[in-house]
N, C-alpha and C positions, 0 to 999 in steps of 0.2 A: 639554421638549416637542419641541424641536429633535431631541434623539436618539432619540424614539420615531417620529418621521415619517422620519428616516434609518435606523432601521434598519426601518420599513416597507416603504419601496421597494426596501431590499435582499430583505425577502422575498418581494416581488412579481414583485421583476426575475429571482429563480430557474426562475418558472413559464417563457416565455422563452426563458432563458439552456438549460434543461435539453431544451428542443423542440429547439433551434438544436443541440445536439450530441448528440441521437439521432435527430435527423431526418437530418445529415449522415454520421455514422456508417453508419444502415441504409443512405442512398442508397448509400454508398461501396462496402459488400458485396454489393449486388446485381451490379458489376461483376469483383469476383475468379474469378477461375478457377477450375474443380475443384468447383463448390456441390455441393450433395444432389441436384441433376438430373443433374447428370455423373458424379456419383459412381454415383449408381442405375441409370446408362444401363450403367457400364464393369462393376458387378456382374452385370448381365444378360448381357454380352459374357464374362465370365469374365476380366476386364483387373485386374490390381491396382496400385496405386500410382499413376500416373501422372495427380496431381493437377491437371497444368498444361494439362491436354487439351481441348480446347473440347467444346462439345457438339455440334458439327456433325461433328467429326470422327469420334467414338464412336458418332455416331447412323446413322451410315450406312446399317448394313447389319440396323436396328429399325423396324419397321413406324412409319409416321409418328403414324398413330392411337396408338400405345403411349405413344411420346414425349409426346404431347401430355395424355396420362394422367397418366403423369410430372408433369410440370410443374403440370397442375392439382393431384395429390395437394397438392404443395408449396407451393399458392399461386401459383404464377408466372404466371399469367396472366391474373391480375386487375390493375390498374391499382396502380402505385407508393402511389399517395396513401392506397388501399383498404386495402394490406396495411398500412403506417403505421399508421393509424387503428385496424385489428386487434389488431395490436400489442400499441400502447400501452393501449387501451381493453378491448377484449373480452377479452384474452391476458394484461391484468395484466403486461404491460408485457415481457410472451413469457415469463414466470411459469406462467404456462399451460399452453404449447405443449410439445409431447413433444419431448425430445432426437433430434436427428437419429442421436447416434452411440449414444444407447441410448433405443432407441424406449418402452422398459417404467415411464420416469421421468420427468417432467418436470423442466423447468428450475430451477425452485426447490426438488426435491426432491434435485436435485444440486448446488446453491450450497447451501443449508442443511445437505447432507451437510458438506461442508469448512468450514462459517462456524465453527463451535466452535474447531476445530483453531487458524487464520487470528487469529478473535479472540484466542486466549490467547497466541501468538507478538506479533501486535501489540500487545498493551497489555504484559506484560512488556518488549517490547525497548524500546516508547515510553517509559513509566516509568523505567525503568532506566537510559537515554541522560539524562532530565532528571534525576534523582537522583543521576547521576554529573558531570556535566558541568556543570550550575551551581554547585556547588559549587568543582569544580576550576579551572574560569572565576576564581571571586572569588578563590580562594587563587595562582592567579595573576598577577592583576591586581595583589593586594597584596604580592608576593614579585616584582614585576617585574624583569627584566635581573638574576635571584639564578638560586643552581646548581639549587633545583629550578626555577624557572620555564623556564629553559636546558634541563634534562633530559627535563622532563615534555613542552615542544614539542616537541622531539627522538620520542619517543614516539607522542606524538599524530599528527604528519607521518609519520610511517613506518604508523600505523597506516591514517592516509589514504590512503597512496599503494597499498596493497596490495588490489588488487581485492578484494570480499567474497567469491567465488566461487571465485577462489584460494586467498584466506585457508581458505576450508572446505575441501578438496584438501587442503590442508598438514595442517589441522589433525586430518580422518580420518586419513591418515597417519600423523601422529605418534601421536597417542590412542586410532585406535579398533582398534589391534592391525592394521590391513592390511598395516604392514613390519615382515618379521623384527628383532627387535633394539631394536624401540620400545613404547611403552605400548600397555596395554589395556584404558582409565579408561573410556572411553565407548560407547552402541552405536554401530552402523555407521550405521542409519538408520531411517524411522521417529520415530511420533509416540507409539506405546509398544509395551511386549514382549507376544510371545503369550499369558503369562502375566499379563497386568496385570488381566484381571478375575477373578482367582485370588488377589490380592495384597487384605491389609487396607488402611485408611485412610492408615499412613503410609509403606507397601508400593506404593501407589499411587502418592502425591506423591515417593516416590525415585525410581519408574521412569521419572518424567516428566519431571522433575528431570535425570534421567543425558540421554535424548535431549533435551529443549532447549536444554541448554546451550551446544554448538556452535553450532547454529544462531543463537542469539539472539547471540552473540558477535557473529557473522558479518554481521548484520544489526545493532547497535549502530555497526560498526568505519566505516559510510559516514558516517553524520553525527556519530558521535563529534568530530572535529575541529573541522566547523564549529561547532557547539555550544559547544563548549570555548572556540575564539578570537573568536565572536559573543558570550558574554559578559563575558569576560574587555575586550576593546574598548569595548563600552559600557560598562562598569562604569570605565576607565581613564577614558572622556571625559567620564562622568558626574562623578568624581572634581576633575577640573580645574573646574569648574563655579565660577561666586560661591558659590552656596547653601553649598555644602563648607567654605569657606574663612569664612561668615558664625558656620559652628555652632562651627570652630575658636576663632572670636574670642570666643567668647562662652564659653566654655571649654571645650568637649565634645572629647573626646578623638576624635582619629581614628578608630579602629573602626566608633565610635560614628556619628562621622556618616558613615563609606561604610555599614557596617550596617542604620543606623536610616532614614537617607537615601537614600545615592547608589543601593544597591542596587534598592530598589522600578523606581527609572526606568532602573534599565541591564534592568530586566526585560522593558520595552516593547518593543524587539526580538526577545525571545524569545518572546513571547506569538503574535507569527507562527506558526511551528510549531504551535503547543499546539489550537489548531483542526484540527489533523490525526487527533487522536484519533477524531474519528468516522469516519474511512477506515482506522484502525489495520488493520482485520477483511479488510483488499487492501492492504495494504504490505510482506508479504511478495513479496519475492526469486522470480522465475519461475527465477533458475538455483540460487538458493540451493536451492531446494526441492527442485529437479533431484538436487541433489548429494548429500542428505541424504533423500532420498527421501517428503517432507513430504506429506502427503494434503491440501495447502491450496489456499486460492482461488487463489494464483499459478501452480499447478502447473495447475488446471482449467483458466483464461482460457488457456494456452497447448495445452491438448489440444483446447480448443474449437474455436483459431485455425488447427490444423493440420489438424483433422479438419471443417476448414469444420463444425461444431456453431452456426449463427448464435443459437438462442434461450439456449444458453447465454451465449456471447460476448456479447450484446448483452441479457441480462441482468445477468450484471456489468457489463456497463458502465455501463448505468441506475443501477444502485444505486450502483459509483464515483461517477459525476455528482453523484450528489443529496446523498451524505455530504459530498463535496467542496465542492458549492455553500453549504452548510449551517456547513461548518468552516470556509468564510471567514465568515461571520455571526459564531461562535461567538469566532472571534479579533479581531474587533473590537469584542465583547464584553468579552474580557475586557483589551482595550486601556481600556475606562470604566472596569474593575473597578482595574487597576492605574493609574492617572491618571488621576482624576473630570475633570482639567482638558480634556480632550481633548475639543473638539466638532468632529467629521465635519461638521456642515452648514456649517461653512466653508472644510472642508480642502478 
């Protein structure tokens, strides 16, 4: 009973938690420079670029009456608290509202364009980090201060240390045929070929296959490590434990009791992460995508940012928020799931 009124108030406390950081976010953009009012003032004047330009300065030589058109189009002239309230409520949370930088779409009909892509980068490279990496964890735990545990750190550190977005650089390079004298395994970029709706069933899954694999590499190689030496750790301290050395005595062969035993509880630290699956769909890389030229939500949040787009921006943001708030729920879920002993309401 204790744990259904703890994790009640965690779901109460998102309502909240998720106002307090979309309310501070939209305040924050009303204050940047360059908005869709300056922007629309400098296409009028025939100005381009020059996003950092106030609106007084641009409006100069624009009839005041226009300006003020301007700004009403946009909503600016209505009271802070007003347009909030729009927003979230009428706008569906600016789900609603039409793209500043393409008027013909709305916000959700340009996040829902990228979400497919986004999702299947994230839940492969998520999968695939914990199906690599706990495993290599235990086998190193139990091969400790041995030549693979030696070689495999060795590996893993190197793999960490090399930024994701240079890792992809090298790795176009060497693979996707851009220097004379090297392979030409991969495409260049892209989430498929022009010919993929041309291609059968398993015609399909090769082409898709060939372009993500770089990418998901690239996007494994940052948490790869931690992963790797956060299980391997718990699993090492789990092992030192009484319980370990109770199952020894009683005769259970070693394997057996880090296997059967130690393993489940060096799992509780990893179960951290494993709440992150429901933001998989925005955990792609803004430069990874850059680089590989990905049609994902990390590539949009960044066209949004630049091209001041606020309904888009500050609709991914909402929905980061809310999967976020939700994947910390979901990991202290399955903190009960792996260790019934765990009660929150005294932690």
């Amino acid at each position: 009973m204790e744990r259904i009124d703890y994790f009640v108030k965690r779901i109460l406390l998102v309502v909240p938690t998720f106002l307090g950081i979309t309310l501070l976010c939209f305040s924050l953009i009303q204050f940047v420079p360059g908005g869709p009012v300056e922007q629309a003032i400098m296409k009028m004047k025939g100005i381009g670029g020059a996003a950092g330009e106030g609106p007084k300065g641009v409006a100069s030589s624009i009839p005041e009456e226009q300006v003020k058109q301007i700004v009403s189009y946009y909503g600016f002239d209505r009271p802070f608290y007003k347009r909030y309230w729009t927003w979230l409520v009428s706008d569906r949370m600016g789900m609603r509202m039409a793209s500043y930088r393409y008027p013909d779409k709305t916000a959700w009909q340009l996040i829902s364009g990228r979400f497919r892509v986004s999702l299947i980068f994230g839940i492969t490279g998520f999968f695939l980090s914990y199906l690599v990496c706990i495993p290599l964890g235990i086998s190193k735990a139990l091969t400790h201060e041995t030549r693979f545990d030696i070689v495999s750190s060795i590996i893993v550190f190197t793999g960490y240390a090399i930024p994701p977005f240079a890792l992809g650089m090298v790795l176009k390079m060497l693979l996707c045929g851009t220097t004379e004298g090297f392979w030409n395994f991969f495409p260049l970029s892209g989430f498929h070929s022009d010919l993929y709706y041309s291609l059968g069933f398993y015609g399909r899954v090769k082409d898709i296959f060939a372009h993500m694999f770089l990418p998901v590499v690239c996007y494994m190689i940052g948490n790869f490590a931690i992963l790797t030496l956060l299980m391997k750790n718990s699993l090492m301290e789990q092992v030192s434990q009484d319980y370990v050395r109770t199952v020894l005595a009683k005769g259970g062969t070693y394997l057996h009791a880090v296997l059967k035993h130690a393993v489940r509880n060096a799992m509780i630290p990893i179960a951290t992460g494993m709440g992150s699956i429901l933001t998989v769909m925005f955990a792609g890389s803004v430069i990874i995508e850059q680089v590989f030229e990905i049609p994902g939500m990390g590539r949009l949040s960044l066209e949004a940012i630049v091209s001041r787009d606020y309904p888009v921006f500050m609709g991914i943001l909402a929905l980061t928020a809310m999967c976020g708030l939700f994947g910390n729920i979901l990991s202290d879920f399955l903190y009960v799931l792996i260790d019934p002993r765990i009660n929150f309401a005294k932690s």
